[in-house]
C-alpha positions in Angstrom: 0.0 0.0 0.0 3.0 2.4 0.6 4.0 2.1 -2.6 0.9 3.2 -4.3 1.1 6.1 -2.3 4.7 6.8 -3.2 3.3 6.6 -6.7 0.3 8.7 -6.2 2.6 11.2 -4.6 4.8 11.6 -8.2 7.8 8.9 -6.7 8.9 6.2 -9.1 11.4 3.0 -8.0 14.9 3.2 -8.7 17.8 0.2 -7.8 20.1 1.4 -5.8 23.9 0.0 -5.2 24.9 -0.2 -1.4 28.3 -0.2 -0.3 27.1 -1.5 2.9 28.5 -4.7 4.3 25.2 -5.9 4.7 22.6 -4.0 2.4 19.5 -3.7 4.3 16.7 -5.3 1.9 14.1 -2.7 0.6 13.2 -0.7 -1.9 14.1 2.9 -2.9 12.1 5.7 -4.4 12.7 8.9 -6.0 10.6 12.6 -7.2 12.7 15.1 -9.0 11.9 18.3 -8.0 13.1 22.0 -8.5 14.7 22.0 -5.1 16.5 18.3 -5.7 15.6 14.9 -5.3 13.1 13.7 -2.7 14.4 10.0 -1.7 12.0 7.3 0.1 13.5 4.1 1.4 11.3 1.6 2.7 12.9 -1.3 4.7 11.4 -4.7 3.3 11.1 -5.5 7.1 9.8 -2.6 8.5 7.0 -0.6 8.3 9.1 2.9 9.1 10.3 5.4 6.1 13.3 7.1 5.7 13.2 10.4 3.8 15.9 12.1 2.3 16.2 15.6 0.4 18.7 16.9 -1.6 21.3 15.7 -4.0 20.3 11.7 -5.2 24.0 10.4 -3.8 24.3 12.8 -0.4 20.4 13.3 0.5 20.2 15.0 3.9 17.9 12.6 6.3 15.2 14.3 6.8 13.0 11.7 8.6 13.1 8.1 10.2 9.9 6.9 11.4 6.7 5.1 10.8 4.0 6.6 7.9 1.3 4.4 8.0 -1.4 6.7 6.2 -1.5 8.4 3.1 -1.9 11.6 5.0 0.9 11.2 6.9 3.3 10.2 4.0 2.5 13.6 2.1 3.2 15.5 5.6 6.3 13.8 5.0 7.5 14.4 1.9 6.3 18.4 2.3 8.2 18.5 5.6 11.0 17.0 3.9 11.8 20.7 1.9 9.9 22.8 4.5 7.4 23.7 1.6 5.0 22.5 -0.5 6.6 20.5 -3.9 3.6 20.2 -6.1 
């Protein structure tokens, strides 16, 4: 359900390369916008976000936390450059 809320939300998948010993297993998704790239990882095992702004490769963590509805996700992802990104 996440994900079609990432998708609803403008956010399409991407693979991503770790460098991480041990990768944690998930999927990654990203929004161009005018102020950078929004970045959503979602843990395979988890039902917490992590949100990143910014360039793709050094995307400042802007949250780590649950975002179980819709609602919340988009609180999210506007939080995430302190304005509105439609």
């Amino acid at each position: 359900m996440l994900a079609s809320h990432l998708h609803d939300a403008g956010f399409f998948p991407i693979e991503w390369p770790t460098a991480l010993p041990e990768p944690v297993a998930g999927r990654t998704y990203v929004r161009p916008c005018p102020q950078g790239v929004l970045r959503v990882f979602v843990p395979a095992e988890s039902k917490e976000v992590e949100v990143y702004a910014g360039r793709l490769t050094a995307g400042e963590l802007r949250y780590r936390g649950p975002a179980p509805s819709e609602t919340e996700l988009r609180q999210l992802i506007i939080n995430a450059f302190g304005r509105s990104i439609r």
